[in-house]
PDB file of N, CA, C and O in Angstrom:
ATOM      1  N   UNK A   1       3.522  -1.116   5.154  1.00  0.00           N
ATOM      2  CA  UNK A   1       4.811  -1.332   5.744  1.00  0.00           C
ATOM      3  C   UNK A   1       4.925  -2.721   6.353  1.00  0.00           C
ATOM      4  O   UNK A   1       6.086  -3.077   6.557  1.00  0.00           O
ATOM      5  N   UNK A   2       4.003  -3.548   6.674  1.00  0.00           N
ATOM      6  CA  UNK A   2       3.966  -4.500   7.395  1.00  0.00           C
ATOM      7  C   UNK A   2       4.656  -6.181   6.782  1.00  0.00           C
ATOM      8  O   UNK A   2       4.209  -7.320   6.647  1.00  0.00           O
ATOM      9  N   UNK A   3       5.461  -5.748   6.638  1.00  0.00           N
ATOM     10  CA  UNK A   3       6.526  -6.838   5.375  1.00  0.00           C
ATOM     11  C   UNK A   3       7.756  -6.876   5.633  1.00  0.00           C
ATOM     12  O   UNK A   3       8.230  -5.772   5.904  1.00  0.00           O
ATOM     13  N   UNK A   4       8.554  -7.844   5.657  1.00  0.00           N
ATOM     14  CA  UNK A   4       9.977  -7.701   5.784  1.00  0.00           C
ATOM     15  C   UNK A   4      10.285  -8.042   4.175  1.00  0.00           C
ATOM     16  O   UNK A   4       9.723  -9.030   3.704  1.00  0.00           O
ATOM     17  N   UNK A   5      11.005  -7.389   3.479  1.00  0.00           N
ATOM     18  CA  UNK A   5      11.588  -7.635   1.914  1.00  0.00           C
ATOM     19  C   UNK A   5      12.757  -8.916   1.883  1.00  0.00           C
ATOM     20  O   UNK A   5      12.983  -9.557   0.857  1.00  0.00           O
ATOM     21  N   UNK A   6      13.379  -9.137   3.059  1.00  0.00           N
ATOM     22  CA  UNK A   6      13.855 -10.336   2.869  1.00  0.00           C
ATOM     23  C   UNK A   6      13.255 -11.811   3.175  1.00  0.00           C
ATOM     24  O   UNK A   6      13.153 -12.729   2.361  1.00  0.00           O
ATOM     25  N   UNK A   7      12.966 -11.817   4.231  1.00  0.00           N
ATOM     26  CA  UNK A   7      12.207 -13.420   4.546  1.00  0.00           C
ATOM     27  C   UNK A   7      10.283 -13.334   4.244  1.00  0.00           C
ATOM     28  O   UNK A   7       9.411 -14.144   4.558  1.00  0.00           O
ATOM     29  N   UNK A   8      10.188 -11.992   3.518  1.00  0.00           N
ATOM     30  CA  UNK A   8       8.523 -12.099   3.601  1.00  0.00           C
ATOM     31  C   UNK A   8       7.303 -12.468   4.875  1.00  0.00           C
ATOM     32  O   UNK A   8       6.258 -13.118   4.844  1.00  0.00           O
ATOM     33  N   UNK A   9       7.930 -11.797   5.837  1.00  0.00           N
ATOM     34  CA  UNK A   9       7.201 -12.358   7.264  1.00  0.00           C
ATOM     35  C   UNK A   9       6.005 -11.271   6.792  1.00  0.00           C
ATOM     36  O   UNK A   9       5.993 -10.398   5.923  1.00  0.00           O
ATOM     37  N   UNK A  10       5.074 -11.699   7.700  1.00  0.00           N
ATOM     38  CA  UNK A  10       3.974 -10.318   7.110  1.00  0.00           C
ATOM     39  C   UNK A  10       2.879 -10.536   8.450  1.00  0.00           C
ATOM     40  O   UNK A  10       3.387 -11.114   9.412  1.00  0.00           O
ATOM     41  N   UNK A  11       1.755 -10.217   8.560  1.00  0.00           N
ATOM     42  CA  UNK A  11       0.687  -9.805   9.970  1.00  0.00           C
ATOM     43  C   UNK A  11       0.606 -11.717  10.121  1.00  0.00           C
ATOM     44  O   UNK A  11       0.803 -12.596   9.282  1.00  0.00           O
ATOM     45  N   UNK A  12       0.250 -11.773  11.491  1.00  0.00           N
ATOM     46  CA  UNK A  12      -0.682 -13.150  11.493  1.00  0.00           C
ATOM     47  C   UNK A  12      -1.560 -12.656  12.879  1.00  0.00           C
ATOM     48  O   UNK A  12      -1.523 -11.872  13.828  1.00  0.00           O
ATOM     49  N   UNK A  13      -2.454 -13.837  12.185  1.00  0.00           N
ATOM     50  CA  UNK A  13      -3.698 -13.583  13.594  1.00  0.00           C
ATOM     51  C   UNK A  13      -3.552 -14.250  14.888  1.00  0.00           C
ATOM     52  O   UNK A  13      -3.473 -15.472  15.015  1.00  0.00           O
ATOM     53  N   UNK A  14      -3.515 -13.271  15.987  1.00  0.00           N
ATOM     54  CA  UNK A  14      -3.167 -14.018  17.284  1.00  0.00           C
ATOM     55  C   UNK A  14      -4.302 -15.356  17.683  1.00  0.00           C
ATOM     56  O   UNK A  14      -5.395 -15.453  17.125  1.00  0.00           O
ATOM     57  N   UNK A  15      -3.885 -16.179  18.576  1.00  0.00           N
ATOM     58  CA  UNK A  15      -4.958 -16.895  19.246  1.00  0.00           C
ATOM     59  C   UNK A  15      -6.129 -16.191  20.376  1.00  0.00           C
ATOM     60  O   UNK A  15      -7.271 -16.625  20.528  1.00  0.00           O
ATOM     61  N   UNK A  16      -5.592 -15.127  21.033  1.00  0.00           N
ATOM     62  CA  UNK A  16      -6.406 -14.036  21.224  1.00  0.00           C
ATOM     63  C   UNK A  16      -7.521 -13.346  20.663  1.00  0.00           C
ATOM     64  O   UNK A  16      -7.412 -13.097  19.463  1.00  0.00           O
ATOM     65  N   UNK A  17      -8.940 -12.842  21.437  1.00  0.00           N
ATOM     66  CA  UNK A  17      -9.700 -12.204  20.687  1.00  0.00           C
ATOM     67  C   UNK A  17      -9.601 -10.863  21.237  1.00  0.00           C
ATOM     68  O   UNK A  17      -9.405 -10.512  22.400  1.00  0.00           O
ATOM     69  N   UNK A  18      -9.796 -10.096  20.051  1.00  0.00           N
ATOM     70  CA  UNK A  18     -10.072  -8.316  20.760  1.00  0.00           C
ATOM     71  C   UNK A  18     -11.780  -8.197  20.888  1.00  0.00           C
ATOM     72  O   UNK A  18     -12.510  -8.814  20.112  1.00  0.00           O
ATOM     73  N   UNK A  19     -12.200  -7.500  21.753  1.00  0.00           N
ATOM     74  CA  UNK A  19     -13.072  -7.364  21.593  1.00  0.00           C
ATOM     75  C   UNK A  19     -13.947  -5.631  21.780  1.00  0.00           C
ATOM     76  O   UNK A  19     -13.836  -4.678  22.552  1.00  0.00           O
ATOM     77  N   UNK A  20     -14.789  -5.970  20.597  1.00  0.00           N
ATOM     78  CA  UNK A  20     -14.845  -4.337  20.379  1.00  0.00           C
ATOM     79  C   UNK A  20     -16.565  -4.052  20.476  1.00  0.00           C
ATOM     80  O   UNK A  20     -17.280  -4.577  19.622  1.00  0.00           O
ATOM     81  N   UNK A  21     -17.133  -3.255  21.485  1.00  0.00           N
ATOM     82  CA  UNK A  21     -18.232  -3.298  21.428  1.00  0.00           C
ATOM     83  C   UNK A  21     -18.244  -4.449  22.725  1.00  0.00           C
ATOM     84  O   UNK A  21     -17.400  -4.923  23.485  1.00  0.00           O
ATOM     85  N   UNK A  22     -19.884  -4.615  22.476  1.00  0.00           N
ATOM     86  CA  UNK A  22     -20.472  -6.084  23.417  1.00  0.00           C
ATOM     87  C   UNK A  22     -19.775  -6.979  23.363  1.00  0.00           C
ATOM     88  O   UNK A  22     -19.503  -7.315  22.211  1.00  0.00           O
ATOM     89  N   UNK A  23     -19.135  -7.817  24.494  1.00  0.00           N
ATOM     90  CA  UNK A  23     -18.383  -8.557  24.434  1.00  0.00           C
ATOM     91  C   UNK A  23     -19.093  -9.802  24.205  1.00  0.00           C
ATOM     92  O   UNK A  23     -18.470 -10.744  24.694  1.00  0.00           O
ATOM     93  N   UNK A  24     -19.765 -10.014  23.853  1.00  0.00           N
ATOM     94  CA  UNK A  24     -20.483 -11.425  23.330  1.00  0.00           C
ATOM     95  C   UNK A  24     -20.578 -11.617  21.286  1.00  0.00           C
ATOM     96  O   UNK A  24     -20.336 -12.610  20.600  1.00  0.00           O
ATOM     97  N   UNK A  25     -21.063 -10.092  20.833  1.00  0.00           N
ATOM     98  CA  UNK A  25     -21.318 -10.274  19.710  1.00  0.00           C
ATOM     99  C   UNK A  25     -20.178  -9.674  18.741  1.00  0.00           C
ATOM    100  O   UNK A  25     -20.120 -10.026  17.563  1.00  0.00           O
ATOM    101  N   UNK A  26     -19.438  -8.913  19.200  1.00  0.00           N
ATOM    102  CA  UNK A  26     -18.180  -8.239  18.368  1.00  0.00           C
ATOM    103  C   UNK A  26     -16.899  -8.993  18.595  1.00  0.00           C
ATOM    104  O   UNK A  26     -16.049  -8.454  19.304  1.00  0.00           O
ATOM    105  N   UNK A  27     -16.717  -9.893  18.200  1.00  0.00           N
ATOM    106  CA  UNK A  27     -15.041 -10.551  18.725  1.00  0.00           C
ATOM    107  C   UNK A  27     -14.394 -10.699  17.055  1.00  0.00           C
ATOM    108  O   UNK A  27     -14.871 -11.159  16.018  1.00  0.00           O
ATOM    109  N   UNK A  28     -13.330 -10.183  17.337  1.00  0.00           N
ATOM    110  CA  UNK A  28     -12.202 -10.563  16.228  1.00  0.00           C
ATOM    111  C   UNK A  28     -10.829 -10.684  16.951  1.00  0.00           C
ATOM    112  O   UNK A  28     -10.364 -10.018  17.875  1.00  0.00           O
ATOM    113  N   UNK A  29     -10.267 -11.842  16.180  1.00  0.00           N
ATOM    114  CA  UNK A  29      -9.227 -12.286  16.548  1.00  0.00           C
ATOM    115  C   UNK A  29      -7.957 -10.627  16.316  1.00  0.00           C
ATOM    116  O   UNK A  29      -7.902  -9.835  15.375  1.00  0.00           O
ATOM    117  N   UNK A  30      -7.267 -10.669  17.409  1.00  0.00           N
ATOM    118  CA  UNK A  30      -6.158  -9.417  17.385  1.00  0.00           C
ATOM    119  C   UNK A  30      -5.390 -10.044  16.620  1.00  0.00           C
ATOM    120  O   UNK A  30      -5.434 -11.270  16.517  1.00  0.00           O
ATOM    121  N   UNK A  31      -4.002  -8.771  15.518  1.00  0.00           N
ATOM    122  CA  UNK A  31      -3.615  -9.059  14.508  1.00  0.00           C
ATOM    123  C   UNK A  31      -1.694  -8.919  15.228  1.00  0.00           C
ATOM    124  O   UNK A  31      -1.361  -7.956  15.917  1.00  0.00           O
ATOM    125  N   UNK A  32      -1.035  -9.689  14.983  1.00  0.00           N
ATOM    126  CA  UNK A  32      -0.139  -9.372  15.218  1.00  0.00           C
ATOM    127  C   UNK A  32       1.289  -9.337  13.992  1.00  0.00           C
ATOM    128  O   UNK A  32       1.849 -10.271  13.418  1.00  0.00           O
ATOM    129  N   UNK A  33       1.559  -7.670  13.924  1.00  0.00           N
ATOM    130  CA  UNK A  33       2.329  -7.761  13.061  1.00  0.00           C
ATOM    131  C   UNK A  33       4.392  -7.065  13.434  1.00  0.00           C
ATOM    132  O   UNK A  33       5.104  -6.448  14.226  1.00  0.00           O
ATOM    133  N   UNK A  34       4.370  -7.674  12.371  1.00  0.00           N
ATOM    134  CA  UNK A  34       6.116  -8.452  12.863  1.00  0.00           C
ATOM    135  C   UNK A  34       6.750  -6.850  12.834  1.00  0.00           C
ATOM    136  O   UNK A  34       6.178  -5.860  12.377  1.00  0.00           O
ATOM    137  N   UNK A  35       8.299  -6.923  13.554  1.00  0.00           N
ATOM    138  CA  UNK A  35       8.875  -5.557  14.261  1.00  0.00           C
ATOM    139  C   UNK A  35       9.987  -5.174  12.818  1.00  0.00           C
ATOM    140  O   UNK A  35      11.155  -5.544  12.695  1.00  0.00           O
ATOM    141  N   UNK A  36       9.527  -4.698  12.270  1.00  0.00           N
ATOM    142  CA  UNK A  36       9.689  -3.958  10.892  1.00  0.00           C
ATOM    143  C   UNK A  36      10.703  -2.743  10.737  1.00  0.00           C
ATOM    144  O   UNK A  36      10.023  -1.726  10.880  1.00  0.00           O
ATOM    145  N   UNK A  37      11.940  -2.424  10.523  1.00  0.00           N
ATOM    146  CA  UNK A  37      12.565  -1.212  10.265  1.00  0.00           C
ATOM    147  C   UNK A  37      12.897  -1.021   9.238  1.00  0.00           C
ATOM    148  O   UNK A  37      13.254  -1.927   8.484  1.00  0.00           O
ATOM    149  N   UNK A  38      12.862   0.719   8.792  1.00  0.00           N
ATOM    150  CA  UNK A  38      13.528   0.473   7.266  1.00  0.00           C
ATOM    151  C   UNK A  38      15.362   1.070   7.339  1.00  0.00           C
ATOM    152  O   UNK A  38      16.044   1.827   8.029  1.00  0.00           O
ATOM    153  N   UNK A  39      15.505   0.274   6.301  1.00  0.00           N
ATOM    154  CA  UNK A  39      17.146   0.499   6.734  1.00  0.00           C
ATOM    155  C   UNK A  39      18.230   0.167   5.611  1.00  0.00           C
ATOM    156  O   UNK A  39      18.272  -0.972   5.147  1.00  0.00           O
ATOM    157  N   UNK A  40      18.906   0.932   5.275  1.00  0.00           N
ATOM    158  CA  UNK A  40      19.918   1.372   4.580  1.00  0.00           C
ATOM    159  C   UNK A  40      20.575   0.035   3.732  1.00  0.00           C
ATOM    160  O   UNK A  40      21.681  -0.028   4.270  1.00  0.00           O
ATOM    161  N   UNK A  41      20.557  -0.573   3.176  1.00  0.00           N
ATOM    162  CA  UNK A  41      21.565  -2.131   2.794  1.00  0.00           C
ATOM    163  C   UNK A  41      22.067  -2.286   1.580  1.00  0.00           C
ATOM    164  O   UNK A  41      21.568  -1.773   0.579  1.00  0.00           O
ATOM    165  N   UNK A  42      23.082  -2.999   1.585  1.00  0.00           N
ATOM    166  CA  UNK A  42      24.288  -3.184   0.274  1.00  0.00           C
ATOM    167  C   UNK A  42      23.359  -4.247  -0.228  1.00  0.00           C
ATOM    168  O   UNK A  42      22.950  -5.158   0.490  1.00  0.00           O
ATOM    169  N   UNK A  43      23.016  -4.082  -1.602  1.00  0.00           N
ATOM    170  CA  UNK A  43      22.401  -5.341  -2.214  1.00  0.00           C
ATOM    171  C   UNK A  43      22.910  -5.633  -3.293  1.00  0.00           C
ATOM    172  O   UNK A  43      22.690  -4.664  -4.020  1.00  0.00           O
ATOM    173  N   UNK A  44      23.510  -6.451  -3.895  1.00  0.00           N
ATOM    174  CA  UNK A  44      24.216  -6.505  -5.734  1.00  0.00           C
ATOM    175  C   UNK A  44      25.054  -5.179  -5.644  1.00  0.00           C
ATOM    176  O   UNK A  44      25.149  -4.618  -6.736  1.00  0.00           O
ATOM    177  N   UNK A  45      25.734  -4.497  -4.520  1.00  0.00           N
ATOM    178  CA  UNK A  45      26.555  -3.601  -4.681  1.00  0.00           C
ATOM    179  C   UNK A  45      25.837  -2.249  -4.778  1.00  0.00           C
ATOM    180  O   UNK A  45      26.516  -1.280  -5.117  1.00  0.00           O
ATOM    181  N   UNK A  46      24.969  -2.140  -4.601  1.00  0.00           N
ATOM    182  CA  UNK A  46      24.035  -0.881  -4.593  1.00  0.00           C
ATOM    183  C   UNK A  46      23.896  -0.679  -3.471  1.00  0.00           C
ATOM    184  O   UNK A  46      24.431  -1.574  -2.817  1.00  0.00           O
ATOM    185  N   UNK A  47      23.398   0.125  -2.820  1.00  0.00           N
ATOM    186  CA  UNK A  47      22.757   0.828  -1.258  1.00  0.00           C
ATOM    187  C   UNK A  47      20.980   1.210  -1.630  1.00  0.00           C
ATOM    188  O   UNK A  47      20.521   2.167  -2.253  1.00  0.00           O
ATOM    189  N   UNK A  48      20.481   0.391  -1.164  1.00  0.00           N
ATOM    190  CA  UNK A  48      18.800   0.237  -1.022  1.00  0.00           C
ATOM    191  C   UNK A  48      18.241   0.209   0.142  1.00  0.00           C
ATOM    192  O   UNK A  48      18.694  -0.577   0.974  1.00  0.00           O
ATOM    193  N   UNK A  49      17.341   0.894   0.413  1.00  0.00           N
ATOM    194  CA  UNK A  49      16.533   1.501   1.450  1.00  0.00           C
ATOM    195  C   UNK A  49      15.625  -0.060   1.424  1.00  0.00           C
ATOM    196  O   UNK A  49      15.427  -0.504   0.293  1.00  0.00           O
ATOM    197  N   UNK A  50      15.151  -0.779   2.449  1.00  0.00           N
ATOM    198  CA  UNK A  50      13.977  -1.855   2.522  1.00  0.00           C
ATOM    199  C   UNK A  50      13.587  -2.084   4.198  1.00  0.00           C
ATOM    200  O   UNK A  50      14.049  -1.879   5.320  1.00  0.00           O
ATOM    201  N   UNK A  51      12.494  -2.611   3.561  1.00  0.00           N
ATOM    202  CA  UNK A  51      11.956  -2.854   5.575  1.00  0.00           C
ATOM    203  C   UNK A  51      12.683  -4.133   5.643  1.00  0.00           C
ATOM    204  O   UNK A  51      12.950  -4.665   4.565  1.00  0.00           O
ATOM    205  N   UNK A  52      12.979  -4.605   6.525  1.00  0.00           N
ATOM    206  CA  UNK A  52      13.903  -5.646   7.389  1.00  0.00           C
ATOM    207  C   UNK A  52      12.918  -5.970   8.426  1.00  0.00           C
ATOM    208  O   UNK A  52      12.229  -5.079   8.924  1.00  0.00           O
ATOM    209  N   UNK A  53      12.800  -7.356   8.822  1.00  0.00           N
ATOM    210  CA  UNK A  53      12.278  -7.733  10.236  1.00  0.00           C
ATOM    211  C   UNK A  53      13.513  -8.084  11.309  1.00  0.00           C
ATOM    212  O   UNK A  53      14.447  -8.860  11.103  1.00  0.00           O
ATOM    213  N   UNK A  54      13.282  -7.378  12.385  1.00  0.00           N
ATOM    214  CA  UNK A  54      14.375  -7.478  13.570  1.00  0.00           C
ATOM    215  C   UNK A  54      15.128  -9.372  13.723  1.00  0.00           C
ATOM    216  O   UNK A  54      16.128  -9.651  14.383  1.00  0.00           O
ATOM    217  N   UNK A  55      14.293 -10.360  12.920  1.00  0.00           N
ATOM    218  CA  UNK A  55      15.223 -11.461  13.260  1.00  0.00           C
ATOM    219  C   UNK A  55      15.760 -11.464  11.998  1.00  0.00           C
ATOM    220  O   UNK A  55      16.709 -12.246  12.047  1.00  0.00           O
ATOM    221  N   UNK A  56      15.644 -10.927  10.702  1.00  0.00           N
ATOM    222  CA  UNK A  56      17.088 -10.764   9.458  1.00  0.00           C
ATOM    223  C   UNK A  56      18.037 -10.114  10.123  1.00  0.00           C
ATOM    224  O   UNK A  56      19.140 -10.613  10.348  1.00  0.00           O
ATOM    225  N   UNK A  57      17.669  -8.886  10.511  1.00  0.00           N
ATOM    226  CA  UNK A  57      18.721  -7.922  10.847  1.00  0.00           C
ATOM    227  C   UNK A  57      19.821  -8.699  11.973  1.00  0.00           C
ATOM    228  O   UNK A  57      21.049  -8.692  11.887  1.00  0.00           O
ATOM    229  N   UNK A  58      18.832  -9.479  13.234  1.00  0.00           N
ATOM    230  CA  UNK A  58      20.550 -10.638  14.096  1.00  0.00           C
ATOM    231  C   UNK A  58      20.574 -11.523  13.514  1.00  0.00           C
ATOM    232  O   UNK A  58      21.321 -12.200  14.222  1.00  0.00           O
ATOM    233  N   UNK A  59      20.267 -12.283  12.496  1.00  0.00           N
ATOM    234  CA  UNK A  59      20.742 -13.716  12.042  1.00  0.00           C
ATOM    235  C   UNK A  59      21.808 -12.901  11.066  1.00  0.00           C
ATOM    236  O   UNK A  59      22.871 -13.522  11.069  1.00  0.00           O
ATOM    237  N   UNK A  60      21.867 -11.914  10.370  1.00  0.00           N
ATOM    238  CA  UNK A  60      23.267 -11.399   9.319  1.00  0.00           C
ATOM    239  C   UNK A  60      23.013 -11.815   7.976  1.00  0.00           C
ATOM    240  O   UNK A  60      23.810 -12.340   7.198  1.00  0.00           O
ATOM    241  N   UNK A  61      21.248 -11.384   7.705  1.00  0.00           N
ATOM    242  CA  UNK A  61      20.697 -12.164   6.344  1.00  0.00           C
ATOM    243  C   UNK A  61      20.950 -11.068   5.687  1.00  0.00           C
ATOM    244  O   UNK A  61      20.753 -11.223   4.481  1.00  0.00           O
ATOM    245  N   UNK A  62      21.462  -9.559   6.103  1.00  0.00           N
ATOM    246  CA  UNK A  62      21.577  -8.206   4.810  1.00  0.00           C
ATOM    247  C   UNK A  62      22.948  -7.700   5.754  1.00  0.00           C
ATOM    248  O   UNK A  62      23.168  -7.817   6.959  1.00  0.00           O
ATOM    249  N   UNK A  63      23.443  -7.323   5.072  1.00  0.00           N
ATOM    250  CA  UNK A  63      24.314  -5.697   4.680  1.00  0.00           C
ATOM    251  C   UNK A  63      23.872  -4.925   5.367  1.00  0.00           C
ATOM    252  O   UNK A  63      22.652  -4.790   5.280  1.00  0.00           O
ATOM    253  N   UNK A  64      24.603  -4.064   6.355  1.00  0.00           N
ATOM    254  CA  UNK A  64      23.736  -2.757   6.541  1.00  0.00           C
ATOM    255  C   UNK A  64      24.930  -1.715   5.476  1.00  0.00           C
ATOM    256  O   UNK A  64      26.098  -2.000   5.212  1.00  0.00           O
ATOM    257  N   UNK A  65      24.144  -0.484   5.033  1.00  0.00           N
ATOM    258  CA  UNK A  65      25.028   0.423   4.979  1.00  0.00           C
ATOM    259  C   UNK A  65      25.740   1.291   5.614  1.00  0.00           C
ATOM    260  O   UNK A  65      25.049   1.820   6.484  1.00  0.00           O
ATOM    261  N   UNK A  66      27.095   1.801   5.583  1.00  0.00           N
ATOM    262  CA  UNK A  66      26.991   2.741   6.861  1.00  0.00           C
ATOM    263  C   UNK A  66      26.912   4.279   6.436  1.00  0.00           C
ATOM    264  O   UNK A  66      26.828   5.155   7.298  1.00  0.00           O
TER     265      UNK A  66
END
């Protein structure tokens, strides 16, 4: 799910580390992924179900259906 179908935003790695286990020898960077809904939209005149990221949905980059 972690995809928006219009602008292709997808996970990126924070500057943050998580750390799991001993905090000296287990560190991986935490993953941060983008706020994703799936949602109803007019596309070429059709009504298609797609994940959307919350900044398509306020900039007015899709259609919603109602």
């Amino acid at each position: 799910m972690g995809k928006c179908e219009v602008c292709g935003k997808t996970n990126q790695k924070a500057r943050k580390y998580q750390y799991r286990g001993s905090q000296v020898t287990k560190r991986t960077k935490r993953i941060q992924k983008p706020n994703v809904k799936k949602l109803r939209v007019i596309k070429d005149s059709r009504i298609l179900r797609m994940f959307v990221c919350s900044r398509c949905i306020r900039s007015d980059k899709i259609v919603r259906a109602v």
